[in-house]
C-alpha positions as CSV (number, residue, x, y, z in Angstrom):
1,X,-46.9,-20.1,-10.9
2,X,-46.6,-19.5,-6.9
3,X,-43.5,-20.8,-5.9
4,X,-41.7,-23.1,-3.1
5,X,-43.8,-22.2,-0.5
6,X,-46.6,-23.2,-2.5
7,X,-45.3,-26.4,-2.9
8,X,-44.8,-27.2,0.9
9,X,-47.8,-26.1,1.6
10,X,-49.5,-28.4,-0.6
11,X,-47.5,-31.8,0.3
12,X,-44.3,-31.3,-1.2
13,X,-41.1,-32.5,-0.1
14,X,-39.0,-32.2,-2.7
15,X,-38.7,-29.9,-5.5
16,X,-41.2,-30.6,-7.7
17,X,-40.5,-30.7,-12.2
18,X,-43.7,-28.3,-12.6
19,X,-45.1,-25.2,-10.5
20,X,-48.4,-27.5,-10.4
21,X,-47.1,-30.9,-9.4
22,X,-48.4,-33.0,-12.4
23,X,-44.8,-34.1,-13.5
24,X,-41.8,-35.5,-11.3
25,X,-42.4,-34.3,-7.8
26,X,-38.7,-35.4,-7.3
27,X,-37.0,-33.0,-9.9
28,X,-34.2,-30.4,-9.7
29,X,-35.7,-28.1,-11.7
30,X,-35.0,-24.6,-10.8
31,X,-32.4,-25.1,-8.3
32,X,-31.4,-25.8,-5.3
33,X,-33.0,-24.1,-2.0
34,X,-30.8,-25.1,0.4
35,X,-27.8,-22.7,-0.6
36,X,-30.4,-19.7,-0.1
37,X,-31.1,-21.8,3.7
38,X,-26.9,-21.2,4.4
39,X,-25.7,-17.9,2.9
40,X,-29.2,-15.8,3.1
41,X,-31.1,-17.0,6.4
42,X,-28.5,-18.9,8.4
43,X,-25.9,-16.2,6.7
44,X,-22.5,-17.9,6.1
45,X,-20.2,-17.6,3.6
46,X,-16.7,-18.3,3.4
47,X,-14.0,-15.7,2.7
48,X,-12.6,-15.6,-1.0
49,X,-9.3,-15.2,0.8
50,X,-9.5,-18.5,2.4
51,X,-11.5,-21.3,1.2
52,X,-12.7,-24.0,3.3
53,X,-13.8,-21.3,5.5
54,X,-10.8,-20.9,7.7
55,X,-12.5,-17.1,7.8
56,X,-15.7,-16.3,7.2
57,X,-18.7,-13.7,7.0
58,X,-21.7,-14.6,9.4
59,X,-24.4,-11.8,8.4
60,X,-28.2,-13.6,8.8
61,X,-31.5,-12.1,6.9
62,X,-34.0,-12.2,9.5
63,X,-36.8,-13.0,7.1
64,X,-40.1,-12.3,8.7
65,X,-41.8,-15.6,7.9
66,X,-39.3,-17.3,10.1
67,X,-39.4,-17.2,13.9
68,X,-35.8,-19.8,14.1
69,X,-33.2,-20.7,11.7
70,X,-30.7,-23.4,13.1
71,X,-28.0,-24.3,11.0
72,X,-24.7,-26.0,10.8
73,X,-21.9,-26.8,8.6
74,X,-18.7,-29.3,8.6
75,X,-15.6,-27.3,7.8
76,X,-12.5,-29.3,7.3
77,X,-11.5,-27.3,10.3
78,X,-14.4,-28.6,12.6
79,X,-18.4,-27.8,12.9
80,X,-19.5,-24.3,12.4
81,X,-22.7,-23.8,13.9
82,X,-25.3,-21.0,13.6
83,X,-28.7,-20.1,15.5
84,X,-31.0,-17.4,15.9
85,X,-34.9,-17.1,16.8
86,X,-37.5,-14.5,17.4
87,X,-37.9,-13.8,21.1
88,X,-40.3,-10.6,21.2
89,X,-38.7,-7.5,19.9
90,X,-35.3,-9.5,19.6
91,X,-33.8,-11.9,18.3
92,X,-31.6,-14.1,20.3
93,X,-28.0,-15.7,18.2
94,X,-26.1,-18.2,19.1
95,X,-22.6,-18.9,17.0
96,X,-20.0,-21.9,17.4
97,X,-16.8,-20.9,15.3
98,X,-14.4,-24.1,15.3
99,X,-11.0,-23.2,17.1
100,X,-8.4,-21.9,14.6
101,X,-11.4,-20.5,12.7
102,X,-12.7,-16.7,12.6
103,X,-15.7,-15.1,11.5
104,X,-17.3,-11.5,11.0
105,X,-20.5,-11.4,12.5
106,X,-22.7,-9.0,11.0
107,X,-26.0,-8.0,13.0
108,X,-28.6,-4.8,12.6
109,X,-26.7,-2.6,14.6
110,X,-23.8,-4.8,15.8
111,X,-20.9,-5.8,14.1
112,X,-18.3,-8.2,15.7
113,X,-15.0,-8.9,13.8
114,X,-12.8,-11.7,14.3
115,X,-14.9,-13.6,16.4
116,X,-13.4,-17.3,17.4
117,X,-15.0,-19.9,19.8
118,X,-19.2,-20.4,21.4
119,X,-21.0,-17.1,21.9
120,X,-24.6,-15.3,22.0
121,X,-25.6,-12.6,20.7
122,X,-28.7,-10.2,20.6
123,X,-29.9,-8.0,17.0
124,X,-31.3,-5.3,17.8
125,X,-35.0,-4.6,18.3
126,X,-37.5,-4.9,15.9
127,X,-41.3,-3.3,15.5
């Protein structure tokens, strides 16, 4: 059957038991979306290395359905905070790593390493 964005775009807002709706329209049922939200289009995810990500990876998927993602996430070590939204042929980023924190940031055609602290960055352009 379609999907998710079927769903929303008939009414839901939750995860419905059936493709069709005529079940539970509360139901867990193939998952849990939000995890695809954090690690694929806000990109996060925490280094094996160090868990509770006292390091991380920060590498987005600019999905073309989405003009913004805005995303954050309570570390033990303090809020990690991730944006980034179409503006023309760019795309504008905007990354809050808590202090004593560091984080890879992976862009089309940028790549910063170790980055610690409240930044922007650009991607590079897209057709």
């Amino acid at each position: 059957f379609p999907g998710w964005g079927w769903q929303v775009e008939h009414g839901a807002t939750s995860l419905w038991e059936e493709w069709n709706g005529k079940k539970s329209r509360n139901h867990i049922m193939y998952g849990d979306i939000s995890a695809w939200m954090y690690q694929y289009a806000g990109g996060l995810r925490p280094m094996q290395e160090t868990p509770g990500f006292r390091t991380m990876v920060i590498q987005p998927c600019f999905v073309k359905q989405l003009q913004w993602v805005k995303m954050s996430h309570k570390s033990p070590y303090g809020e990690i905070r991730i944006e980034w939204k179409r503006t023309g042929k760019r795309i504008e980023c905007k990354f809050e790593i808590p202090k004593g924190c560091e984080a890879d940031i992976v862009l089309p055609g940028k790549t910063v390493r170790n980055a610690a602290g409240s930044f922007k960055l650009q991607a590079a352009s897209f057709k």
